[in-house]
C-alpha positions as CSV (number, residue, x, y, z in Angstrom):
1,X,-18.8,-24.9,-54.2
2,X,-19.3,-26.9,-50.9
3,X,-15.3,-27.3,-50.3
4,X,-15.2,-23.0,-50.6
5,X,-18.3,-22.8,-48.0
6,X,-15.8,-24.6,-45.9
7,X,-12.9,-22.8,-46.9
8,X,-15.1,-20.0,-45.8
9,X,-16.1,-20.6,-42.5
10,X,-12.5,-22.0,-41.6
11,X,-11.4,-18.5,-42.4
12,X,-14.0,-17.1,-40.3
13,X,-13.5,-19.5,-37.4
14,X,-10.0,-18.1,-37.9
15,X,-11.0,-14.9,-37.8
16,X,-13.2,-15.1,-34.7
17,X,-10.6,-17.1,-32.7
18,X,-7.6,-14.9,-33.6
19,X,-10.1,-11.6,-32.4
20,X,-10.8,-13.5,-28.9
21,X,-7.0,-14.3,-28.3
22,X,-6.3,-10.5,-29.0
23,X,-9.2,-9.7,-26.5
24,X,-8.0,-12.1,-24.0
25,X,-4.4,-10.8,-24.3
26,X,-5.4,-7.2,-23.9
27,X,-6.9,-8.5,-20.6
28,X,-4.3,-10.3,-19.4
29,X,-2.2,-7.3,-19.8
30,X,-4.9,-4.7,-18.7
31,X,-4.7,-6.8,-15.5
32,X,-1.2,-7.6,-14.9
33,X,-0.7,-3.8,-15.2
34,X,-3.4,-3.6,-12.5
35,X,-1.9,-5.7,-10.3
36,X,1.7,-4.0,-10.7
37,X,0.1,-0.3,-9.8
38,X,-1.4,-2.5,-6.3
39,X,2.6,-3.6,-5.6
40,X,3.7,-0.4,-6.2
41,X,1.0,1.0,-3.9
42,X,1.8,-1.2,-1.6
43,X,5.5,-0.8,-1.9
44,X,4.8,3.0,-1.3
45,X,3.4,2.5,2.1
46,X,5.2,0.1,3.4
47,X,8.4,2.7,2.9
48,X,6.0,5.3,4.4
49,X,5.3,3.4,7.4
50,X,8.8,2.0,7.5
51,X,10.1,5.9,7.7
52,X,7.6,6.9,10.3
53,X,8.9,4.3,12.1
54,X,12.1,5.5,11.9
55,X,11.9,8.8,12.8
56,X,9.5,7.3,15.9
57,X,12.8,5.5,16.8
58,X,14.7,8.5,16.3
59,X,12.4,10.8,18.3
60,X,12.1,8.1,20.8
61,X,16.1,8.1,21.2
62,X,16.4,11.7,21.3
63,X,13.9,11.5,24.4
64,X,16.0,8.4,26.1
65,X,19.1,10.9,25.8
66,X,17.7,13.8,26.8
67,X,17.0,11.6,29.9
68,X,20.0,10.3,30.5
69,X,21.8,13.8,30.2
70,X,19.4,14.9,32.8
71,X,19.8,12.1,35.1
72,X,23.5,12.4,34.9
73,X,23.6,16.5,34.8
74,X,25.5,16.5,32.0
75,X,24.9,19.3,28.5
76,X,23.7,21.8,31.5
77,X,20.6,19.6,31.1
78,X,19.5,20.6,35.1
79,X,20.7,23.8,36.7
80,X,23.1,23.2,39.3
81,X,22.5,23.1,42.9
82,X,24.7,25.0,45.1
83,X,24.7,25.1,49.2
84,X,25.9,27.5,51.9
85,X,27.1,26.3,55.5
86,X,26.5,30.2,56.9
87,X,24.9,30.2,59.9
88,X,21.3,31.9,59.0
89,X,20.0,32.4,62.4
């Protein structure tokens, strides 16, 4: 009689340990998930900043050329300048 009362708590020990370790795993999992969605949120806006940055570069290049052409008079970028030597007096 006393070795089944033992027999029966070991199983219930058991039973309680083997319910915490499935509750603890379903944590651990519940939070590595969590802390997968935060990298991929993360992830997302670094690209999203990354491509604004790019096309800040990009704008930023357009504007240096633009520049230049207009500097140079090049791409009809300026209108041209022309001169007379008639006498307007």
């Amino acid at each position: 009689m006393v070795n089944y009362k033992l027999q029966e708590e070991d199983k219930d020990r058991r039973a309680e340990a083997e319910r915490i370790m499935v509750e603890n795993q379903k944590k651990i999992e519940e939070q590595q998930r969590k802390m997968a969605e935060e990298r991929l949120a993360m992830i997302e806006e670094q690209m999203r900043f990354e491509q604004e940055k790019q096309k800040m570069k990009k704008r930023e290049d357009k504007r240096l050329k633009e520049d230049q052409k207009k500097i140079l008079g090049k791409g009809n970028a300026r209108p041209k300048l022309s001169f007379s030597l008639g006498a307007n007096s």
